[in-house]
N, C-alpha and C positions, 0 to 999 in steps of 0.2 A: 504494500500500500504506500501509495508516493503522494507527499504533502509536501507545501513550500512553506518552511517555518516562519517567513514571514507572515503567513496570514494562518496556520494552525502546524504547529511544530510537537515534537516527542514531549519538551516541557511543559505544555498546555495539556495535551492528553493525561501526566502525570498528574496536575496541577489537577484538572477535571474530574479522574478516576475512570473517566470513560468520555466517551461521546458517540453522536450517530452518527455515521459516514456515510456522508449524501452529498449531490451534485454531481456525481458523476454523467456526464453526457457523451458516451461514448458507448456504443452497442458490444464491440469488445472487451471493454473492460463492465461492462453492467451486467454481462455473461460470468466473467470472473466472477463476480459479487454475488451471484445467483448459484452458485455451486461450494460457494463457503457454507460452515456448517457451524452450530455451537462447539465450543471448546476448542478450534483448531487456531492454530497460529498462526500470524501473520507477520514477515519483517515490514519493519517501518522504516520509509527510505524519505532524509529528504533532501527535493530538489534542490533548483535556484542553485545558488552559491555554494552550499553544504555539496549538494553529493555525494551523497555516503548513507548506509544502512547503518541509522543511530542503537535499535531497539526491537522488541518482536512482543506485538499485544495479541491481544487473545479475544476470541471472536465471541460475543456475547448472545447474536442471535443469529439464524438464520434470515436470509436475505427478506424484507418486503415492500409492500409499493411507497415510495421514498412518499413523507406526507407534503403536499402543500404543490408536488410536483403535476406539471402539464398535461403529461403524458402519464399513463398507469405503468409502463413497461417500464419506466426509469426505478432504481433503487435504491435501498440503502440497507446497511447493518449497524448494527451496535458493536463498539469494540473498548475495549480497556488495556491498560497499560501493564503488562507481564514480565518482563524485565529490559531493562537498558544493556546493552552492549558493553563490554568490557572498552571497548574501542570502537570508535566508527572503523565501517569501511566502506573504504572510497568508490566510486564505479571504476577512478583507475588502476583497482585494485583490483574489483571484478573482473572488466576488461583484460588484464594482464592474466586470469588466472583460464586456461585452456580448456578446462572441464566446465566454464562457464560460461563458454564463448555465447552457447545457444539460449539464453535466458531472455526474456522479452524485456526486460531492463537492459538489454543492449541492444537488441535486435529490433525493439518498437521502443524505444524510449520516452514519446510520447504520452502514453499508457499509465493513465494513473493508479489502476488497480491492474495488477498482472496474477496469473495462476504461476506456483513454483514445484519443482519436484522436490520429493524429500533428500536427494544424494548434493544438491544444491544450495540447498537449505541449512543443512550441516556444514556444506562446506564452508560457508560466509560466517556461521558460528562460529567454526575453529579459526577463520582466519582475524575473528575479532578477537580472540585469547591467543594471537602471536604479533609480535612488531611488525610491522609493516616491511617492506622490501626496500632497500636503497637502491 
């Protein structure tokens, strides 16, 4: 899930305890959002200037028709803050890391809500619990 912390960042989520994650206006990523589930994790990436995978919250509902929104097919979830990152890491860290090449944070970067595998998932874990590469 990719936010620009200027306008809602990891510490506002922390600060919130949760929130619901709406506005998305994209039919690829409101498909992401429709196949998350209660309990499942999600990394928190954010854009803009940061770039980097701060944190991983935890999905509190399953996906429904976002309120107040146009259209019924647009959505939303509820999500909460599950723990922070030892370290961010960067997308040029991603980018650099081969077993990641294929992840839609590099390949649709646009994409505010992306779908991840789990061997991917881990791997951005371990690489928050090592230094970074000079």
């Amino acid at each position: 899930m990719k936010s620009d912390p200027d306008s809602y960042g990891w510490e506002d989520l922390v600060k919130d305890g949760g929130t619901r994650w709406d506005g998305v206006r994209n039919a690829e990523a409101r498909n992401a959002l429709a196949a998350m589930r209660p309990g499942e994790l999600a990394l928190f990436y954010h854009s803009g200037a940061d770039k980097a995978v701060i944190g991983v919250a935890k999905l509190k509902s399953a996906a429904y028709p976002e309120p107040g929104a146009d259209d019924p097919r647009w959505l939303a979830v509820d999500l909460a803050p599950h723990a922070k990152l030892a370290r961010p890491v960067s997308l040029a860290e991603i980018k650099a890391e081969r077993s990641l090449a294929k992840l839609k944070l590099v390949t649709h970067s646009r994409l505010s809500v992306m779908p991840i595998e789990a061997p991917a998932f881990a791997r951005i874990l371990a690489l928050a619990r090592t230094q970074p590469k000079r």
